[in-house]
Structure formats: C-alpha cells, structure tokens
N, C-alpha and C positions, 0 to 999 in steps of 0.2 A: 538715696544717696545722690542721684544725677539733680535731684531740685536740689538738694544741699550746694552741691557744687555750682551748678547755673546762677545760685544767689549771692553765695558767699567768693565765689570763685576760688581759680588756684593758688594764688599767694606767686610774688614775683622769681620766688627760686624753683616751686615747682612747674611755673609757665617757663621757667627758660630752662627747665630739661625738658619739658615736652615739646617746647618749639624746636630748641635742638634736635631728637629724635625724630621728631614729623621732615623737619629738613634735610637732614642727614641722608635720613631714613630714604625719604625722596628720592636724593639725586642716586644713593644703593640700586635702588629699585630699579631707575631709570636704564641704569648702566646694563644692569641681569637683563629686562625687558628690550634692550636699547630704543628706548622711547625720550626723546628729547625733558629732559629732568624739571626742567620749566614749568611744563603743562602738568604735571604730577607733582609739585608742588605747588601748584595753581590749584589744583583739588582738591588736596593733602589740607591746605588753611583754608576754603571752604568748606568743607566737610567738618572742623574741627571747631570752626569760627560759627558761621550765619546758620549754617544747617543744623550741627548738633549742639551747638550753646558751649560747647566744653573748653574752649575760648575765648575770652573776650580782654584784647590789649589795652584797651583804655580802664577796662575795669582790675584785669590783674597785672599791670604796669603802673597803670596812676600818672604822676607828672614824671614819671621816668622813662615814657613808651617816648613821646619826641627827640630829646636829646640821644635818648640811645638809636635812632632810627636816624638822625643827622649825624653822631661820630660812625657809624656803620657805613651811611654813603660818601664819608670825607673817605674814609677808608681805603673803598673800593676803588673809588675816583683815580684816590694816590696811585694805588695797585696798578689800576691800568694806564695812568702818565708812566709807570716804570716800565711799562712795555714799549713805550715808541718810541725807540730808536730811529733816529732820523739815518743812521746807514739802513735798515733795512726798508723803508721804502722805494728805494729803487725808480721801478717807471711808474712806481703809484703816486708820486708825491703830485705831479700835476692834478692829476684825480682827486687825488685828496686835498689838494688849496680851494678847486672848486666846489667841492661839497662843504667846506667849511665857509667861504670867503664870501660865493655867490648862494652856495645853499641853505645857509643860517637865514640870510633876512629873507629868500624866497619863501623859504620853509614858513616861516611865520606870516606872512604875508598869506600864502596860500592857506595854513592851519586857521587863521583869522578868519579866512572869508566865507571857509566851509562851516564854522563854531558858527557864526551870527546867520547864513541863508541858510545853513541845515539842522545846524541845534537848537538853532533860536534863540543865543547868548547874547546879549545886549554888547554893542562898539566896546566900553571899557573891559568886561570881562572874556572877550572873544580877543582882545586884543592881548590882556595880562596870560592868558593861557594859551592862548598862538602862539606868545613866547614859548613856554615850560615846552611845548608842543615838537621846537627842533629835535630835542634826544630822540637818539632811537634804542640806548637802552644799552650799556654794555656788560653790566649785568645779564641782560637775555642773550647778545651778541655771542658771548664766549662760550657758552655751553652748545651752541646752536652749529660754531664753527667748528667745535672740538665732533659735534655730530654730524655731520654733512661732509667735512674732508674736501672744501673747496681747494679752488685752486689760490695759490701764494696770491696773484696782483686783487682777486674781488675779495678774498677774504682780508687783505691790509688796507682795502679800500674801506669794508663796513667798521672795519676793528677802529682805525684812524677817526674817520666819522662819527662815532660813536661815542668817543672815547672824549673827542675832544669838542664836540655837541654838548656834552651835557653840561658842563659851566657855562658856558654859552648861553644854553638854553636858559639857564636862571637866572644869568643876566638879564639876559632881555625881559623874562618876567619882570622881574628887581625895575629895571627901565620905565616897561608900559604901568607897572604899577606908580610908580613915582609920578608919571604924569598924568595917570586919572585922579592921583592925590592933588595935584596944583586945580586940575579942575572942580574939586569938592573941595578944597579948602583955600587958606590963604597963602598957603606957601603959594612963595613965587618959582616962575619956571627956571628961572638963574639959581634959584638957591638949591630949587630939586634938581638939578644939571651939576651942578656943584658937589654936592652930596654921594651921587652918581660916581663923577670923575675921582672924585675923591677916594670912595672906596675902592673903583675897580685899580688905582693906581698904586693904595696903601696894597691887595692883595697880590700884586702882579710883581711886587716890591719886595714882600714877605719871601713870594713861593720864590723868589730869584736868590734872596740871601739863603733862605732857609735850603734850598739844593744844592749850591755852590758851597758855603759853609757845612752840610757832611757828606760833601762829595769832597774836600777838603783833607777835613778831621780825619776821617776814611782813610782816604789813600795814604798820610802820611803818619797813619799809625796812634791817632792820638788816641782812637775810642779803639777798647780791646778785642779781639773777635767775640766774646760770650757775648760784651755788651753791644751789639751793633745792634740788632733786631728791636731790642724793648729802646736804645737810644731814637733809633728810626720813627718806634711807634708814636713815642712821648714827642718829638720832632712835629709829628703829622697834626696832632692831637693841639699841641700849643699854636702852630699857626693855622690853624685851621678856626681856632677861639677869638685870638685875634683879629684876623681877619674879618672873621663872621660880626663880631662887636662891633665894626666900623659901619659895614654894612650888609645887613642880611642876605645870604647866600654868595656874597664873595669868598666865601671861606672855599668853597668846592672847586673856584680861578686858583687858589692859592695855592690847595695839596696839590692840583693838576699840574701846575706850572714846577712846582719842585719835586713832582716824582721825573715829568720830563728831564728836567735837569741832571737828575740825577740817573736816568738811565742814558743819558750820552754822556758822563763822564768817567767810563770805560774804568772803573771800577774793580779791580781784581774778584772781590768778595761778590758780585754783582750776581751772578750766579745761585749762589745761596740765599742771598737776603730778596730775589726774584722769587723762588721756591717759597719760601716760610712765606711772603707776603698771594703767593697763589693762594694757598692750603687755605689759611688765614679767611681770604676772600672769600674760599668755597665755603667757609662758617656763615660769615655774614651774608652773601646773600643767601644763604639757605635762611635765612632766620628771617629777614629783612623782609624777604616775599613769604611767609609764610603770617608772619603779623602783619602786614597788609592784607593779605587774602582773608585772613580770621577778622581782619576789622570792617570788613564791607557790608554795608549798608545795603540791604536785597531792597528796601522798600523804598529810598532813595531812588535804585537802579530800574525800577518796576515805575517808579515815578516818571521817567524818561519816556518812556510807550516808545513808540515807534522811531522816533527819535533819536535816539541810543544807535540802532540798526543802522537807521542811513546814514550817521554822524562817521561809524566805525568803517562804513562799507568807503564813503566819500574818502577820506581819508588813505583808505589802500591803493583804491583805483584811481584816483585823480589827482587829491594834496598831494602825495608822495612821488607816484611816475613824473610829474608836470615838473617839481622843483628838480628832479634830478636829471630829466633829461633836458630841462636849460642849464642847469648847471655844468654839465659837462660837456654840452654843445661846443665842437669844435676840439674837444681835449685831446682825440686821436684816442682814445678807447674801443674798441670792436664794440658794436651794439649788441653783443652778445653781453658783454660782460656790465651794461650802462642798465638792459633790460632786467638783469639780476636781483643791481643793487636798486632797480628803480619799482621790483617788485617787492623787495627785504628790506623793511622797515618796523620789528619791533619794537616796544616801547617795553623798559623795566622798574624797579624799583624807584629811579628818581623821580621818573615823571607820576609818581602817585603820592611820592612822600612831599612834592614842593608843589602840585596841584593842592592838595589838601591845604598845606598853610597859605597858601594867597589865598584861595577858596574861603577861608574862616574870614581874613583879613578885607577882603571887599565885602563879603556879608556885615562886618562890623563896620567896613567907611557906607551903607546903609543901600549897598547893589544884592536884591534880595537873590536875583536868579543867578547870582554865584555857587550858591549854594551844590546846585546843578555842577558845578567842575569836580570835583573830586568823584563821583557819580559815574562822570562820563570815563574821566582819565582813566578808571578801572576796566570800564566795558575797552578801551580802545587797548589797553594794556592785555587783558585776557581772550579777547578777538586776535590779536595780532602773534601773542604768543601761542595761540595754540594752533592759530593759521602756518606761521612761518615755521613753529615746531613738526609742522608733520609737509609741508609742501617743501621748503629748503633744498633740502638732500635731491628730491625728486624731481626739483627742477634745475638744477645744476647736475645733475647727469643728464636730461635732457640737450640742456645748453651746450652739455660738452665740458662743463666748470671745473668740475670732481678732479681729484684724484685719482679715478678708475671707481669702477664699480668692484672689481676683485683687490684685495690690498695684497701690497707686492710685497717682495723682498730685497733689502741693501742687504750687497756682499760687499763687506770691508777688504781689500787683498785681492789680486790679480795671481793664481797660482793655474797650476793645473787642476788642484779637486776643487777649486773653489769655481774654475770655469764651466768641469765636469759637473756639478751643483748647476750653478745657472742652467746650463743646458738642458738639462733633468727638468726642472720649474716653468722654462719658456716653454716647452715640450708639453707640458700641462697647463699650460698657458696662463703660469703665475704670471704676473708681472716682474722683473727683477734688473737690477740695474748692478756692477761691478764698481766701486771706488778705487782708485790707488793714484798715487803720488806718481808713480812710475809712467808715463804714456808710452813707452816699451811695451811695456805690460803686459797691456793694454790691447795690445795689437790681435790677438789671436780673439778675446773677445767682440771686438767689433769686426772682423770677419764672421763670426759667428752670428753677426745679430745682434748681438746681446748691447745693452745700454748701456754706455762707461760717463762714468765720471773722471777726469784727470785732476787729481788735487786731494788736497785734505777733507775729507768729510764732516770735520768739523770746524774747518772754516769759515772766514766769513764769505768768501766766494759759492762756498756749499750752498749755506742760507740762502744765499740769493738767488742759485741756477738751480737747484734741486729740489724738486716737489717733495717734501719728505711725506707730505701729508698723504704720497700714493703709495707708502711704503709702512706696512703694519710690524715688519718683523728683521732683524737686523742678526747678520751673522761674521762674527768679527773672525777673519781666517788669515791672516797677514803671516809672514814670517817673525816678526818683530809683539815677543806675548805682551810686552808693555803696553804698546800702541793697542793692542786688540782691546785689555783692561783699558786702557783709559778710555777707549772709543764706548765702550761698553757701560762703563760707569758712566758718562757726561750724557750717553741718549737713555742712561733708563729709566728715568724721571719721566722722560716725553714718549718715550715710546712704552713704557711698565717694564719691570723690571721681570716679567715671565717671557718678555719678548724679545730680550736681548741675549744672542749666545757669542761664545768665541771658544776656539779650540781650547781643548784643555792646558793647563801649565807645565810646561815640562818642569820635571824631578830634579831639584840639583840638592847635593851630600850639605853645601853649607847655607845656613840658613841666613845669610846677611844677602844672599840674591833671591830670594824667595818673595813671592809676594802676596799681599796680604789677601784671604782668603775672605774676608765681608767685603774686597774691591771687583767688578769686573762682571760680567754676565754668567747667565748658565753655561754648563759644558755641553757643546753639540756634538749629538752622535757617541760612537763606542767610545772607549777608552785611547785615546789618540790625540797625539798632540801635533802641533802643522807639518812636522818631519815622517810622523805617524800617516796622515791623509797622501802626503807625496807619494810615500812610499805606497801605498796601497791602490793607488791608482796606476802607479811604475807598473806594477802587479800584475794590472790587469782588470781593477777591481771597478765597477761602475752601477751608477744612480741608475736605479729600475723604477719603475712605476706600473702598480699594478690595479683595477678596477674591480672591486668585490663587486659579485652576484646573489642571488639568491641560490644559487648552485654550489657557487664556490665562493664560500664563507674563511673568516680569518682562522679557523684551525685550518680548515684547508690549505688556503695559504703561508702557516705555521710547518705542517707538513710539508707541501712542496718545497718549501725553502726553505730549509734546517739551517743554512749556514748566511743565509742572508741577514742583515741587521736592517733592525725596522728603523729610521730615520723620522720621520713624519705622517701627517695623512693630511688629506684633502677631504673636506665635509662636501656630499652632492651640492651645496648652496657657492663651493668653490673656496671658500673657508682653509687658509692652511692653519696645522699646528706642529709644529716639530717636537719629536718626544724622546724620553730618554729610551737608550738603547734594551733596558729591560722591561722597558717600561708594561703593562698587561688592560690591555682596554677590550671593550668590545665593537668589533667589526659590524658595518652593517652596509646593505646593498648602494650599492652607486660611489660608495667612498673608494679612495683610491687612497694606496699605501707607498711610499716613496720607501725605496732602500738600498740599502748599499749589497750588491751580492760578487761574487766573485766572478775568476777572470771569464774573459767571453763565450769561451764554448759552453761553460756550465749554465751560465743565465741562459743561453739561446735554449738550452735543453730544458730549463727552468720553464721560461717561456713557451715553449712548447707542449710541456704539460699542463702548464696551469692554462693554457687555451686547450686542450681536450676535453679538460675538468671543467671549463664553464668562464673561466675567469677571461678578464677582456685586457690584454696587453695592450696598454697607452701610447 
C-alpha cells in the first residue's frame, strides 16, 4: 500500500485534507506543548514530504501546486496590510521608516554580498535573491509574537517590517532580475526600467482604488453585512491577477497597499472582517508551509555541503545585526530594543515560494548555479525558524522586552472587591493592573500599589499605553453589567474566551432589559452579581490565599474551610486559573488556592489552623 501511494500518489482532494490536518494539526499541538507552531510544522511537512514519500506537491497538485501557493500568499500579505494601522504605531513609526526605507536596500546589499563570498552565487543570481532576501516572514513573525508576548514598541517594529518587506522584497527581485535580463539579452535598459515603473505604478494604482473603493462601498452600506467577507476575498483575488499580469510579483504591492487602506479607513465592521481574515490566515499558512516543507529537495540541500551552514550562520550574525543597526542608527531606540530586532529575523513562506520561481527562471535565462536558491532559501528559512522559534521568548526576557514572565490580570472597575481582588494577586505576586474611566476611583488603588489605568480599556488610548500582552486574564467587575458584557465580548477573541470573566448579570422580572446570554465572558466566583461582591466585602468577607503541602492537601483544605469559596489557583510554575465556585479538581503540593472566606476573625482562626495542619499561609 505505501509503494501504491509513493507512485500513484494522493489525488488533490485527498492531499488537501491531509495538508490541512498535518497544519492544523500542527499549530493544535503547538499550543497543548506551547512550542512555537512554525518549527512543528516545519517537521510535520518534512516527515510527510522528503522522509516518508506520503507527500509529494508537485506530484499530487500538478500545475495547480503554484497558483494556489501565489493566491495563498496574496492572501496573507492582504491580511497583514489590515493589520497596520498607522494610529497604532505610535513611537514606532520612526523605527519602522528606518527599517523599511534604509533597511530594504541595505538588507539586499548586505544579503548579496554574503550569497556571492559565502555561497558562492554568481553577481546576477546573488543579486536577484538578495532581493527576495529583505522578508523577514510574516507569516513566521505572528505566531512567534503571539508566543513570546513582547513588549508593544519591538513587537510593532518586527510586525511593520515584516509585513511591509515582503512586496518590497519581490520587488526588488522583479528589478535585479529585469536587469540581468538586459544583460543576457537585447532588451534595452530603458525598456526593462520602463516595464519595471510601469508595473510597480499599475499595482500601487490598483491596491489604492481597490481599498478606497470598499472601504467606500462598506461604510456607506452598499455591500450587505453577509456579503462583505467573500466581496473582500473576490476584491483581493481580482487585483491581485491584475496586477500580477502586468508585472510578475507586483500583485503582492497591490493586496498590501489595499489592505493598508483599508485598515485605516476606520471601518465600523473592521473588527469582524479582521477576525474572519486572521482565522482564514491560520488556514493558509498552515497549508502553505506545510507543502513547501513536503516539496524539499534533501539532495538539492545535501548538494550545498558546507556551504548551506555558513550561508545561514552569516546571515544571522552579520547580514541581518549590520543592516539593522545602521538602519536605526540615530532613531533614539534603546539598544535594547535595536539588539532584539537585530537578532529576530526569520524568514516564511514567501521567501521559498518567490525564491523557487526566479530560481527556475535564471536556470532557464542559462545561470546554471541558480538552481542553488531555492536550496538555500529553505535551509535559511528552517535555520531561522527554529532558531528564533525557541530563543525569541528567552531572549526578551532577558532584555527586559516581555510582558513579564508571570501573565497578569486586567481588572475592569475600580470597586472595593475588585481592589480587595488585586490585592489578593499582588500579594501573590500576580501581576494586575485596575481600568476605570473614573480617576476617583482610582485613588485607593494607587495608594495601594496597584497599577491603574485611567480611561477606557478599550480605547484607542488603551491600545497604545497598555501592555495587554502582560495580561493573560481579564475580569470584568464594574458597576455598569453592559460595560462589563461588552468589555468581555470585544477581548475574548484576543485574550480566549475561557479567559474572560465579569460578574454575573443581575435578575430583572422583564425581559426586554435582559441580556443576551451567548454575549459577555464567564461568570467569576459564587453566585453574585457587583452589588453581591460589595456587599460581601461590606461584610467583612476577604481574598485568602492558601499554599498546599504534602501534609496539607486540598481535602484538608476542604475541611478546614467549609464555608470558604474557592476562587482560583496558582500552578507552582505561577500559572493562574480562576475557577468556578463548585468547581472539583485535584490539589497538588506547592499550588496555592485563592478564596473568598468570611469575616476576619473566622479566616484568622482559618489561618491558624491550616498553619498547625501543615499548610503555608501566603
């Protein structure tokens, strides 16, 4: 059966459930393991592809493996121009002109000189792939940031770079190729300049009506909400054809420039059609590196020697630190955050998918050690992702970059149990930070310590002052249940929706003020709504934190505290989870259990036994 298959292969509908599945499957894994999803689907289509034969894209694709590997990166491209909002770069934007402006032709410049003295690529094809060579992948970028939890300015730095590198970058291929063509043939250099200006002008043309026009239609209602999504896709799809017909690989200028567009034109729906185009994303590139990885040539790559090694090593340590740190020479960036991004430079799907077509295409203008790029572009792609996949995280907490190394808690609402809460968390040295509109509020938290935000947390002022990325878990405790729902609906997409709570809804007899029960996060804690937490703290009642033993185990602590409500627990790795109030799990040494117990004389007495018993009051 397995030579049946090797020969005949999968047929293209059963290769695209099992690329799906191996993909999918992938970034599942990655998540349960939290192993950066990149490098396990770097394996996932090796193992599937060159090692076991059980895939083969050219063989069970055919002439449909390219086009669908070019609509999948116009795709993603688009996806991420809808990310960059020019409000939210902030103090990155200097940063990111530099890495774009000064660091596109260094980048190539440096990429060039290390291809021709250390690969030993001949001038044209060191030059044609020095282009492809600016990306740094943002396909790789996003999963890497979603793992590591940088901080806001280096993480919008690689994101911006990344994003808007990679047309760039095939430009410039598109360029150096054009002009090794006038030198192998007779075109002239006016007419290949021509051609050049031509296309990048038809694409930059496209992507401007084609974002303007339904960022237009959009706002003034002309396309229905069912239809906006498959109108968006068909939108991407048509000028991304056009474009590319004029001139090869402008089409990737073209979605770029009208997803930009169209995520600064402040879009009501903007929100949603961001969401469906993520998900979307995580399809394709699960698929996109997954047949790339399964299409690799090991004898190709074995053909390299030694070569390969230094090409990939040169490239970390020198192309990459050298362009970035004259590119931002002078920009006023801490060198903390320049040495980051001038170690974080992976390389994703594009640079293998537009390496490979010049790669054929100077082999056919008769540059035989072309052949060589598509070879390398792998090795530097699968070096780089599996380097930056597991050093990233580890070196931005070094730097100081992160998040925090413990992920913290946003309290929505300045109240007394919601301060009594922080206090509890700081106490166990969650991280947790207080929001409210109110700077009253306020006031008793920051005497406290405690981290306030004054404003809307879903703001655009938020966006930009608040690290959300140091905050895993969100608790919406306001006086106002609407505010809590909505604060709780709009983060649970970014934060997961097991991570968002708010008080429960108070009861009301008529159902026309009721609200709807698939909108708003879990319910935190007992049966209590924000009048309910007031009053129980009026009470007397307060956040405990207690440290299981090998002595004194959670029956014990069931026992001891009959009337306490278990809130949460702390994993020994410092891991919170908040749980429901009946919730029945099992206890184990070093975890520490957050609870709600009554008024103060009974906890002290509480406390007092479970420290006879064994247990370590926090």
């Amino acid at each position: 059966m397995a030579v049946e298959t090797a020969t005949e292969g999968l047929g293209p509908l059963m290769a695209f459930g099992v690329v799906g599945v191996l993909g999918v499957g992938s970034q599942w894994l990655a998540w349960r393991l939290r192993m950066p999803a990149i490098v396990l689907m770097l394996v996932a289509g090796l193992l599937a592809g060159p090692v076991l034969g059980f895939i083969d894209p050219a063989r069970d694709f055919g002439e449909l493996l390219s086009p669908m590997i070019a609509i999948a990166v116009a795709i993603i491209l688009f996806e991420g121009g809808l990310t960059l909002n020019f409000h939210h770069l902030a103090d990155a934007a200097k940063g990111v002109r530099r890495l774009v402006f000064v660091g596109a032709p260094l980048g190539w410049l440096a990429s060039a000189l290390t291809l021709h003295y250390v690969a030993g690529l001949s001038w044209q094809s060191a030059a044609v792939f020095g282009g492809i060579m600016i990306v740094t992948g943002p396909t790789v970028i996003a999963p890497l940031l979603r793992t590591a939890r940088l901080s806001r300015r280096p993480a919008a730095l690689l994101q911006w770079e990344a994003i808007v590198n990679d047309p760039i970058g095939a430009l410039a291929a598109v360029l150096a190729f054009e002009v090794v063509l006038v030198t192998q043939t007779a075109t002239t250099a006016g007419e290949a300049t021509m051609d050049l200006l031509v296309g990048i002008g038809v694409a930059t043309v496209l992507g401007l009506i084609g974002g303007f026009g339904l960022a237009q239609a959009f706002a003034k209602g002309k396309v229905p909400e069912y239809m906006k999504v498959p109108v968006l896709f068909t939108s991407v799809l048509a000028i991304f054809a056009l474009a590319d017909s004029v001139l090869h690989e402008s089409g990737l200028l073209a979605v770029t420039i009208m997803g930009i567009v169209i995520a600064n034109a402040n879009l009501p729906s903007y929100t949603e059609l961001l969401r469906f185009k993520e998900h979307a994303t995580v399809l394709l590139v699960s698929g996109v590196f997954i047949l790339l990885a399964a299409g690799l040539d090991f004898d190709g790559v074995f053909a390299l020697g030694w070569r390969a090694a230094a090409f990939a090593l040169a490239v970390i340590i020198l192309a990459r630190p050298i362009t970035v740190f004259l590119s931002l020479l002078g920009s006023g960036l801490p060198f903390k955050e320049q040495l980051l991004i001038a170690l974080t430079g992976p390389r994703g799907v594009v640079l293998v998918a537009v390496a490979g077509l010049f790669g054929e295409r100077l082999v056919e203008a008769g540059f035989e050690d072309a052949a060589a790029i598509a070879p390398l572009a792998f090795v530097l792609v699968a070096v780089t992702v599996v380097l930056h996949g597991f050093t990233l995280a580890p070196l931005a907490r070094f730097l100081g970059l992160t998040g925090g190394d413990t992920p913290g808690v946003l309290v929505v609402g300045s109240s007394s149990w919601t301060l009594a809460l922080a206090e509890a968390l700081k106490k166990a040295e969650i991280p947790v930070l207080i929001s409210d509109p109110n700077h009253f509020r306020l006031t008793r938290a920051r005497t406290a310590g405690i981290s306030t935000f004054t404003g809307d947390i879903l703001s655009e002022a938020a966006e930009m002052r608040v690290e959300l990325v140091s905050y895993a878990t969100v608790v919406a405790g306001s006086d106002n249940d609407a505010y809590n729902t909505l604060v709780t609906t709009d983060l649970g997409p970014e934060f997961g929706r097991e991570n968002v709570f708010q008080t429960r809804h108070p009861k009301s007899e008529n159902s026309r003020f009721q609200l709807p029960a698939t909108l708003g996060g879990r319910a935190f804690g007992p049966d209590e709504t924000y009048d309910g937490w007031e009053r129980l703290i009026a009470e007397g009642w307060t956040f405990s934190i207690t440290r299981l033993t090998d002595e004194f185990g959670i029956d014990d602590w069931r026992a001891a505290r009959p009337e306490a409500v278990l809130i949460g627990r702390i994993n020994p790795k410092g891991d919170l989870a908040f749980v429901a109030a009946d919730a029945e799990f099992k206890g184990s040494p070093e975890m520490r259990l957050i609870s709600l117990v009554p008024a103060a004389g009974e906890a002290e007495a509480v406390e007092e036994d479970a420290g006879e018993r064994g247990a370590k009051p926090v």
